[in-house]
C-alpha positions in Angstrom: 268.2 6.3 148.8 271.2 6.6 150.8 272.1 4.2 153.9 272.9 5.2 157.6 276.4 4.0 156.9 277.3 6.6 153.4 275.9 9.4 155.4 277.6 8.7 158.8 281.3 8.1 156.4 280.3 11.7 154.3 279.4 13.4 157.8 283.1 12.2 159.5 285.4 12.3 156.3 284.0 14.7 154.0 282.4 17.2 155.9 285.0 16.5 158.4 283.2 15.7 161.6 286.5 13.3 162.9 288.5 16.6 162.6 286.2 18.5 164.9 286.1 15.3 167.2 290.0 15.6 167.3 289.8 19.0 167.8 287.4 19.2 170.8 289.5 16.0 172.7 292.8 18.4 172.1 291.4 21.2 173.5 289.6 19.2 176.8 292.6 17.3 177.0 294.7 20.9 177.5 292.5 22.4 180.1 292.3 19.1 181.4 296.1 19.3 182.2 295.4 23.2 183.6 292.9 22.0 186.2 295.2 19.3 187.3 298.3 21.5 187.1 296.0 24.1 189.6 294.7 21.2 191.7 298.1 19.9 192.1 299.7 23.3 193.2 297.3 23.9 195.9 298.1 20.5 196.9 301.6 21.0 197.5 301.1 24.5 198.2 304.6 24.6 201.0 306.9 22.9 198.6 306.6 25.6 195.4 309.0 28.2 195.7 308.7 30.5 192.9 309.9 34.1 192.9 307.3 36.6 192.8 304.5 34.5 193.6 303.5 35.4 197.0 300.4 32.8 197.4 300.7 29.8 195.4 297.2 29.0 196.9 295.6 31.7 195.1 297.4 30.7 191.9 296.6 27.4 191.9 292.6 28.3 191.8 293.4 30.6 189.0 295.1 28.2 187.1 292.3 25.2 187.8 289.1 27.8 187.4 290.7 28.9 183.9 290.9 25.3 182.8 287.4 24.9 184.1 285.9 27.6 182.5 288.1 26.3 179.3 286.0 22.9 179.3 282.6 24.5 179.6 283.7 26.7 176.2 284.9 23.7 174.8 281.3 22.0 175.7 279.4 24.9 174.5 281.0 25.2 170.9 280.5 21.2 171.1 276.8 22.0 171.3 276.7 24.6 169.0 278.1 22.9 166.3 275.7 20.2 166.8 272.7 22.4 167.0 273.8 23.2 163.3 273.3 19.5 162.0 270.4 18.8 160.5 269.6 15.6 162.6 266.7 14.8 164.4 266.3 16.7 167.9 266.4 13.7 169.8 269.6 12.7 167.9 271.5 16.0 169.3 269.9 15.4 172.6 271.3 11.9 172.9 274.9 13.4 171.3 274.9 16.2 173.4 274.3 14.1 176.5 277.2 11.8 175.1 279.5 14.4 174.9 279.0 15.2 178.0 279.2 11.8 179.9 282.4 12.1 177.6 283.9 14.9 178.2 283.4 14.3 182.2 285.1 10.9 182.4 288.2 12.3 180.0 288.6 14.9 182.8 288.7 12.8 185.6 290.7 10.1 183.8 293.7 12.9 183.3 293.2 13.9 186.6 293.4 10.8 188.3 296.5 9.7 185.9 298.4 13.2 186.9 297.9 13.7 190.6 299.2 9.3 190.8 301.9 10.0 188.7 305.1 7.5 189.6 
């Protein structure tokens, strides 16, 4: 009979669950950066000058609803990738809701750090 601990080190090294985790905070961290890069240019809509770009508004939203729609793909294949495991239900309920809570704080944290940078 196995222990918790073998099968939690075979499901993060061997079957490589700690790439996957990598993977997922690499791509929220990316979009992350897109919604703050939006945000920040519809902040400071009257100081971007670019040539060609006749409402910076406009191109902000694009840029942040991208990244937004980004982290909710990035969620879903999360979910769907647990919905694979063979765990208990209640197990992928309480991950799911972890990755979540997760996934939330790691976007406002990156927000928070780029719209105060010095």
């Amino acid at each position: 009979m196995r222990t918790v601990s073998t099968y939690v080190m075979q499901a993060l090294f061997d079957r490589g669950g700690l790439k996957a985790g990598f993977e997922h905070i690499r791509n929220l961290v990316i979009a992350t950066i897109l919604i703050a890069a939006g945000f920040e240019a519809v902040k400071r809509f009257d100081t971007i000058d670019l040539p060609g770009l006749s409402d910076p508004v406009i191109a902000g939203y694009v840029v942040a609803g991208t990244g937004c729609i980004l982290v909710a793909l990035n969620f879903l294949d999360g979910l769907r990738k647990l919905s694979r495991l063979r765990w208990h239900y209640a197990l992928q309920a309480v991950l799911g809701i972890g990755y979540l809570f997760f996934s939330v704080r790691i976007v406002q944290l990156i927000i928070y750090f780029r719209s105060h940078s010095c």
